[in-house]
N, C-alpha and C positions, 0 to 999 in steps of 0.2 A: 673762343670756340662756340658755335651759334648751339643754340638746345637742339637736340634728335625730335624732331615730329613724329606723332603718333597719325594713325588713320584716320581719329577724328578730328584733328586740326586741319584738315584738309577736304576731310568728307562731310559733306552738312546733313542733317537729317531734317526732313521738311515736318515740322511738328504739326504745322498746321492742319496739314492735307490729312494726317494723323490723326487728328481730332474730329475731323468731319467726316473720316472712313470708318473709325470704329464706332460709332453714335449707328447708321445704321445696319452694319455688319451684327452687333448685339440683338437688334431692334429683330433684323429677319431670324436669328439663329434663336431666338424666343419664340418667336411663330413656328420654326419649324420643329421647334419639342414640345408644342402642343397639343402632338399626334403621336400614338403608336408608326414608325418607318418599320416598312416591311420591306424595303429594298432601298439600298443606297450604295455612289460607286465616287472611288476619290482617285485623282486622278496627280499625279506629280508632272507640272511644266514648267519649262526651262529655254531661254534661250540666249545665244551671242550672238552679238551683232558688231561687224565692222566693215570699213568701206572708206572710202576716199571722195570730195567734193574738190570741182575745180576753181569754183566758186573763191574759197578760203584757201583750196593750196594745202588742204592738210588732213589729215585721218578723221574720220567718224564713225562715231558708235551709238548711231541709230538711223531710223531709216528716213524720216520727216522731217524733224525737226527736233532741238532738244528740248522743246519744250511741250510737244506734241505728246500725246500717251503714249500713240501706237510705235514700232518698233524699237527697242533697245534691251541694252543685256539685262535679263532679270530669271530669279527665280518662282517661283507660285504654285498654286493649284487650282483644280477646279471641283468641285463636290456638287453632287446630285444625290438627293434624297426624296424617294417617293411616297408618296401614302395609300394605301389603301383602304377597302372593308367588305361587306359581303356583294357588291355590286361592281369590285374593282377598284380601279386607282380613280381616285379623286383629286389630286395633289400631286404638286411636287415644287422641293424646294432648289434654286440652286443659287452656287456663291464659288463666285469667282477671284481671286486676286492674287497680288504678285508683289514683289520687293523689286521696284527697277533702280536701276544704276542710271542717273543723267553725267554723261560725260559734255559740258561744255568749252569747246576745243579753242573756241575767242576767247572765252571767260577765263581760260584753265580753272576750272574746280568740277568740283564731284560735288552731286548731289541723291542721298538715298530715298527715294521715294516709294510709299506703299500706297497701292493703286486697289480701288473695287472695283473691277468691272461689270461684270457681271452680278445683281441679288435680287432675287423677286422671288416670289409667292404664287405659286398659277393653279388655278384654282379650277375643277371642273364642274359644267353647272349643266342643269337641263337643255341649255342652249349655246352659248360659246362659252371658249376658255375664258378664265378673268384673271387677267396678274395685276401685282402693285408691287413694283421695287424700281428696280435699273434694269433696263432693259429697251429693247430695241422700237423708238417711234415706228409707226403703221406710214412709214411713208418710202417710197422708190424701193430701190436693190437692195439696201440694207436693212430694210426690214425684215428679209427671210434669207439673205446668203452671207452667211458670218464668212469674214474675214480676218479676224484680228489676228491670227499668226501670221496674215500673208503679206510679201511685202508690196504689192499692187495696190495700191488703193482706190475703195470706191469715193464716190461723190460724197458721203457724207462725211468720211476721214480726211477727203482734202480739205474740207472746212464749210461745206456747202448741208451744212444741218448737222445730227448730230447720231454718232453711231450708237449709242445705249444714251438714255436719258432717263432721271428719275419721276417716277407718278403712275400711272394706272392705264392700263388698257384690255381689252378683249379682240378675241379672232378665232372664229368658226371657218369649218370647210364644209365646202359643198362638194357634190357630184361635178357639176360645172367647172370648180374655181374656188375661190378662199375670199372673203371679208375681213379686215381690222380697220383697229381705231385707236385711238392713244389721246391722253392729255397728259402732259409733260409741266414740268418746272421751265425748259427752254431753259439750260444751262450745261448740259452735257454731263460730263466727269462727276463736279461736287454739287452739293447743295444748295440752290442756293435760290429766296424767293424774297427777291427784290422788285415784284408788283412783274417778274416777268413769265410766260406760260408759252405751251405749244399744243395745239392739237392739229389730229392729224386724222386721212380716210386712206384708204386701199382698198380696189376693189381689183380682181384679176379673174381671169381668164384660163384654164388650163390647169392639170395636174400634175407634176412637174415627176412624180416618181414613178406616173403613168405615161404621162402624155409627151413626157420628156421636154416640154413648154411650158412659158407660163408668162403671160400679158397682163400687164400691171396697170392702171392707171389711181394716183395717188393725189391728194387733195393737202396741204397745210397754211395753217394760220395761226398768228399769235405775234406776241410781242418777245423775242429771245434774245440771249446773252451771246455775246462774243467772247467766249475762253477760249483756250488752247491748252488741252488735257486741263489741270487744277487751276492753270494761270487766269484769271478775269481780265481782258484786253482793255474792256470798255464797261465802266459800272451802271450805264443806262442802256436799259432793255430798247433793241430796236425793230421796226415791223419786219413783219415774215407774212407774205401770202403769194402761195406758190403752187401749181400745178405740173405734173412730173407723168412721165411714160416712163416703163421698164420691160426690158423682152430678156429670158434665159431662155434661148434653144438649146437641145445636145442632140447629139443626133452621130452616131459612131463613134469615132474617137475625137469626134469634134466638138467646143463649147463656142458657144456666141453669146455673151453676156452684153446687154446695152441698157443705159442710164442716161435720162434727158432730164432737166427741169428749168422750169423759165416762171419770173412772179417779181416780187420783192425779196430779197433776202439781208437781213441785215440793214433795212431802209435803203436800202441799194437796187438799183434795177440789174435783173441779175437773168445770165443764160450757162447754162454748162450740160455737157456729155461729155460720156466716153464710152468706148467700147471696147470690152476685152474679146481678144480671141486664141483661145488654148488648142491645144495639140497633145492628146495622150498617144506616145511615141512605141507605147506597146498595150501589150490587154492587161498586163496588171495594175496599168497608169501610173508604173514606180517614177515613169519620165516622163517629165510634161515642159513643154514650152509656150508661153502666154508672151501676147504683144499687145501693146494698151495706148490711143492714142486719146486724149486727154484735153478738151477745149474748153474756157472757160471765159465770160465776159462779166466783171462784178463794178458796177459803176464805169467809171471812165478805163479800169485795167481791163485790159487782154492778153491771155497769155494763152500758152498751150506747153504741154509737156507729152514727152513719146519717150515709153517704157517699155522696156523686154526682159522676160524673168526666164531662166531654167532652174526645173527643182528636179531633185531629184531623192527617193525613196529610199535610204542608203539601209535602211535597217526598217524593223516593223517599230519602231518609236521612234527613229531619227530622219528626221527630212532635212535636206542642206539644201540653200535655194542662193543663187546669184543674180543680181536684178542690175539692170543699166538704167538709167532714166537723165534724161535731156531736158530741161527749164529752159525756152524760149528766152523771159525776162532776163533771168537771172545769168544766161548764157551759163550754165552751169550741168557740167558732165560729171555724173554722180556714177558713182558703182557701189556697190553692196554686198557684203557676204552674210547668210544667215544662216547658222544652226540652230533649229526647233526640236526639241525634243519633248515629248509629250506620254507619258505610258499612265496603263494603271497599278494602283498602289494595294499589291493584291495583301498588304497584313491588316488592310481596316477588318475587312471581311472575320480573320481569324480573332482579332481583336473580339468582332461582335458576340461571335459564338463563345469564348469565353466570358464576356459580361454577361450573359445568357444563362450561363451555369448556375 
């Protein structure tokens, strides 16, 4: 009669990724009790993810890849902490991360992974903001329009640079338009500085909370890493210099989101866009339908992919979203189901004012 398996003979726990997430999880959460917080908001996220590839002929539980960060089932939070003094907020700190589940479906096994996504320090000065953690390179669409719950992806989550990166940057706004700038590690996800870096410009056009626009034009170069989420693909840093356009319209109940960029990527001669175009189906925008066509040329590959999402608002913390997406390559007809759930965690608060007493 074979032994009864427990959950950890079958579920592995990435120690690694473990070690190289809590070194600077510590590191920021030292910086950020180096101030009196006069306001801070914690926030409990969650999500599940499952869906079907035709690809493989069998169930999946995530939206990319498994080995990708972004979508699959996990728990987490998000925290923000602000500083102040007699001239206002100067500060603010914030930390992201999450316990994901890697369900690999060829492999069969489980793998539990703890993710940082989000940590930086942002700093207010006479002149721009200044942060130093993880956080988002000064280059294209994802520079300023977070993504990571959604299942659409931009250009930097398909693999085309890199959606939070660690190292340092500033970004000031104008009356006009907005400035940033970034120097990066060029490694994405973990740490890692194997003689490899990223820097980056953005300059735009447009107010986006005013002008309901905003025209990008973004500059990068450096020598980067090929990971996927914590994975390192290829252990030698390769050329990046890249030039990129971005346009966000909205304009009623309509979005036009578009992302272009063409250079070297990965020592590769490299072209990709896409374009999203959303539909809020009423004024509360509980219902929205997004279509996403997806082209890309990196060396000798060419592919394209064409994606359609409906989400919809089911509760004030719970969003459920269904996404189709078509892989050209891969000939591969994927579908998706996701529940995001995301609220605030109103007992920090009470917590505080009791430590207070």
């Amino acid at each position: 009669m074979g032994r009864k398996r427990n959950f950890s003979s079958f579920c592995h726990f990435n120690m690694w990724i473990f070690q190289y997430s809590i070194i600077p999880l510590f590191l920021f959460l030292f910086l950020a009790q180096m101030a009196q917080a006069t306001d801070h908001l914690l926030y409990f996220e969650a999500q599940g993810i499952a869906g079907y590839s035709s690809e493989i002929n069998k169930a999946i539980f995530y939206s990319q890849n498994p080995d990708a960060e972004m979508q699959k089932p996990s728990v987490g939070f998000d925290y923000i902490k602000r500083f102040s003094g007699g001239s206002g907020d100067w500060g603010t700190f914030a930390l992201q991360g999450r316990m994901a589940l890697i369900v690999n479906s060829e492999r069969h096994s489980l793998t539990l992974e703890p993710q940082i996504y989000s940590a930086y320090f942002k700093v207010k000065t006479p002149g721009p903001y200044v942060w130093i953690g993880h956080n988002r390179p000064a280059f294209g669409l994802s520079s300023y329009f977070d993504s990571h719950g959604l299942l659409l992806r931009t250009l930097a989550i398909q693999g085309f640079g890199y959606d939070r990166d660690w190292g340092a940057g500033l970004y000031k706004d104008f009356q006009w338009g907005d400035f940033s700038a970034s120097t990066t590690t060029g490694s994405g996800m973990p740490i890692r500085f194997k003689e490899s870096y990223m820097t980056a410009a953005r300059v735009s056009y447009g107010v986006l909370s005013r002008d309901n626009m905003n025209f990008g034009f973004s500059l990068g170069y450096g020598d980067t890493l090929d990971t996927m989420g914590y994975e390192l693909m290829d252990p030698d840093p390769k050329r990046m210099a890249l030039a990129g356009l971005d346009l966000t319209f909205l304009r009623n109940n309509f979005e036009h989101r578009f992302d272009f960029l063409a250079g070297k990527w990965l020592g590769e001669e490299t072209y990709a866009l896409f374009y999203r175009f959303g539909v809020n189906l009423d004024q509360e925008a509980r219902f929205k339908i997004e279509a996403q066509p997806t082209w890309w040329k990196f060396g000798e590959e060419e592919n394209y992919e064409l994606s359609l999402c409906f989400s919809v608002l089911a509760a004030s913390n719970l969003t459920i979203r269904l996404a189709y997406t078509y892989d050209h390559n891969a000939n591969d007809n994927r579908v998706v189901l996701q529940l995001y759930y995301y609220r605030p965690v109103s007992w920090l608060s009470k917590v505080d004012e009791w430590l207070k007493k």
